[in-house]
C-alpha positions in Angstrom: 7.9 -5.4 -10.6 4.6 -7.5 -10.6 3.7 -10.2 -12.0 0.4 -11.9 -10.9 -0.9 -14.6 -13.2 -4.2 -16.1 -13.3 -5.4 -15.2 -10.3 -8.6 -17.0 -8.7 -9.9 -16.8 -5.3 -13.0 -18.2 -3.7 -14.7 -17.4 -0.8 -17.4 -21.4 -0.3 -18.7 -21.1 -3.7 -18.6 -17.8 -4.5 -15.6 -17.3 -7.0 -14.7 -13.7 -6.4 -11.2 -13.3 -8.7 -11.6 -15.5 -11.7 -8.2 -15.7 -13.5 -6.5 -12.3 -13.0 -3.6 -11.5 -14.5 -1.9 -8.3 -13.9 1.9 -7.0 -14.6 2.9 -3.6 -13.0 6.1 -2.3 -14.4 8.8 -0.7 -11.6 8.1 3.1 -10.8 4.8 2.7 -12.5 1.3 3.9 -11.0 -1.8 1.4 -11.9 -5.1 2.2 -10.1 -7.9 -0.1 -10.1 -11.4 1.0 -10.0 -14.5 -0.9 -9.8 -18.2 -1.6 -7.9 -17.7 -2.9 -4.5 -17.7 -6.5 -4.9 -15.7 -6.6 -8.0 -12.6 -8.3 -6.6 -10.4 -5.0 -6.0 -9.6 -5.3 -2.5 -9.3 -9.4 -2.9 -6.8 -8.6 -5.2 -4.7 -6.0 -3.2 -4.5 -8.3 -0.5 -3.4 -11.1 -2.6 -0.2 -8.8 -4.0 0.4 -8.1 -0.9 0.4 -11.5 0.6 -1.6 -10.8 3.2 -4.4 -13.5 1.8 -3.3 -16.0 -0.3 -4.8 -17.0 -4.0 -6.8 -20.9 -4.6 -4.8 -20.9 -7.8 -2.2 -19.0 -9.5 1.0 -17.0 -8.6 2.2 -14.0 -7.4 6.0 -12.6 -8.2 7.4 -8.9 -6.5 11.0 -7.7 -7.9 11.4 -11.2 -9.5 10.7 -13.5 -6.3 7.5 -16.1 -6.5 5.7 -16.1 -3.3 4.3 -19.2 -3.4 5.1 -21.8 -1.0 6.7 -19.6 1.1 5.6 -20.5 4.8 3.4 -17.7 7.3 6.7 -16.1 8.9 8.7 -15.7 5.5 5.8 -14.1 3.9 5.9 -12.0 7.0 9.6 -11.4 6.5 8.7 -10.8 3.2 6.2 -8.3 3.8 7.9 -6.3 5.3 11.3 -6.2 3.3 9.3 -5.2 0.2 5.5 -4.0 0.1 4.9 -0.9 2.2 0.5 -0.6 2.7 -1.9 2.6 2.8 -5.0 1.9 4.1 -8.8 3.7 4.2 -8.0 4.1 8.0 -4.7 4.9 9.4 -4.0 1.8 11.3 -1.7 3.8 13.4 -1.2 2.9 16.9 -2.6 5.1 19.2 0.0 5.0 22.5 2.9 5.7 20.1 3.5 9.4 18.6 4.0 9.6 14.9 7.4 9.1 15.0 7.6 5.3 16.9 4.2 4.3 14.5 7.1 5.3 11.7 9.7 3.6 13.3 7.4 0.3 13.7 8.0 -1.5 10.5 12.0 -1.0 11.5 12.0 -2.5 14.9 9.9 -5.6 13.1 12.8 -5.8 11.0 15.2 -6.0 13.6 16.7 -2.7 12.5 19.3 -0.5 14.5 16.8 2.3 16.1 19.5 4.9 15.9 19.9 4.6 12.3 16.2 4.2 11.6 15.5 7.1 13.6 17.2 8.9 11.3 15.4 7.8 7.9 12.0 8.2 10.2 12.9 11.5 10.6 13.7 11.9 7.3 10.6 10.4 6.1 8.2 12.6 7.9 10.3 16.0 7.2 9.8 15.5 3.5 5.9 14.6 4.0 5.6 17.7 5.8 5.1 16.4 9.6 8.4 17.3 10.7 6.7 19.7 13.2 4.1 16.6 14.3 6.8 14.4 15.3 6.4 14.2 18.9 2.6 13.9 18.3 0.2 10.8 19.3 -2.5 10.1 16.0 -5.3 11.8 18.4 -3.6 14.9 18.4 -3.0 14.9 14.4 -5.7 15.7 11.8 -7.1 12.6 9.3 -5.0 14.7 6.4 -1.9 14.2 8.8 -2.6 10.7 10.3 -2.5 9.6 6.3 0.9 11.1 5.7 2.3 9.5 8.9 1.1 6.1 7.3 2.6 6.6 4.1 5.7 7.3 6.5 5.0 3.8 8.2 4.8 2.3 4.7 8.3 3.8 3.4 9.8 3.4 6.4 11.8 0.1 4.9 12.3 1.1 1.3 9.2 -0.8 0.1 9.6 -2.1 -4.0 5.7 -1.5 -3.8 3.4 0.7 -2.5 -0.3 -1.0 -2.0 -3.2 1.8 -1.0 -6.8 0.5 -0.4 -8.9 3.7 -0.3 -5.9 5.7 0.7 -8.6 8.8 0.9 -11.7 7.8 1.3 -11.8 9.2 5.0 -10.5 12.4 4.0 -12.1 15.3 2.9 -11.8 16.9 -0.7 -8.5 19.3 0.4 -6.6 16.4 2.1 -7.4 14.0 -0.8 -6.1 16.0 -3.0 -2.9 16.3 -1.0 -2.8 13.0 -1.0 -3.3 12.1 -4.3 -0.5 14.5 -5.3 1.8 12.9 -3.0 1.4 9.4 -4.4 2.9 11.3 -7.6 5.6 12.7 -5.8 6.7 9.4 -4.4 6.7 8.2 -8.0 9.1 11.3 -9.6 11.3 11.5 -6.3 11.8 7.9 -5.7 10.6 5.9 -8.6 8.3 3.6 -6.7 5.4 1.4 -8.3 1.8 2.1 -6.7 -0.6 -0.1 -6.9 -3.8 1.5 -6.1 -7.7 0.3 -5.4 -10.0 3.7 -5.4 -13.3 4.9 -5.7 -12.4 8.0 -6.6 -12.4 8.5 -10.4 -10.2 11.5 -10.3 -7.3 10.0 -8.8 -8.0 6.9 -10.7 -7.8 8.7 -14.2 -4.1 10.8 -13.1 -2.3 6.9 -12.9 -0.2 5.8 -15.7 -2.9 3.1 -16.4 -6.5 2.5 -14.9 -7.8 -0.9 -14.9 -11.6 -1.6 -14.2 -12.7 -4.5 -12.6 -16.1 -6.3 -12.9 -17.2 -9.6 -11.1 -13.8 -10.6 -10.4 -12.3 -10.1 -13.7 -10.8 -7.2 -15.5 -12.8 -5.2 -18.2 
């Protein structure tokens, strides 16, 4: 589902990914743990196109996304990587059901139909009952499952979480860490994940460690 080879990214002089290669298999969960600094996030955001490598290529479902221009890997984007991040990102004026429904109207998509899968989406995450709800009236727990929402919303081939809990507290971590798993039983979708957290690090299919912008 993933194929990144030889990777490198610099920031001036600094060299912070030196040569990565990485290949993530469909419905497969690969965390990546490391010291802040180590290249993780760089990385992530390189998958995900949303930075772009000095050297090497990136391929998702069997499609290279190099020299593909700003608004296809926009298109791109949001046709097939869904993203979790530390903070919610949700938009505060909408209720959890629009910030859902968000990825869709990019798309173009018919809103009837997409209210449906929205719906659908946060029903089996357990917000069905926090639908009509703005993020300020939701807990951080809930605000996190209405982003996975948001990232589902189009079918994503990948799933890309950058500290999906590290603004939660133990209880809702652990939530969310067993939903990531879920997602990966239920629907068969590949997880990429950058974390801190050892324990959810360890319960992946594989755990790779980077160090100084390599793997180890």
């Amino acid at each position: 589902m993933i194929q990144a080879t030889n990777i490198v990214k610099r920031f001036g002089e600094l060299e912070v990914l030196r040569g990565v290669d990485l290949t993530v298999n469909a419905g497969e969960i690969v965390s990546i743990v490391g010291a802040s600094g180590a290249g993780k996030t760089t990385l992530l955001q390189i998958l995900g196109t949303l930075d772009l490598p000095d050297a090497g290529e990136v391929s998702i479902g069997g499609q290279s996304t190099a020299g593909l221009s700003r608004r296809e890997l926009s298109a791109f984007r949001n046709a097939h990587l869904g993203f979790v991040f530390q903070f919610h990102r949700l938009l505060p004026e909408f209720n959890a059901l629009e910030n859902v429904l968000m990825p869709a109207w990019i798309a173009g998509k018919s809103t009837a139909e997409s209210r449906v899968r929205a719906r659908q989406l946060l029903e089996e995450l357990g917000m069905g009952h926090r639908i009509e709800h703005n993020p300020s009236e939701l807990s951080g727990g809930e605000q996190q499952r209405v982003a996975v929402a948001r990232a589902l919303m189009n079918a994503p081939s990948v799933l890309l979480a950058d500290e999906p809990s590290g603004n939660l507290d133990s209880e809702n971590a652990a939530l969310l860490h067993d939903l990531f798993f879920e997602l990966r039983d239920r629907l068969g979708q590949t997880i990429v994940l950058v974390t801190h957290n050892e324990q959810l690090a360890q319960r992946a299919d594989r755990m790779l460690r980077m160090a100084d912008g390599q793997f180890v």
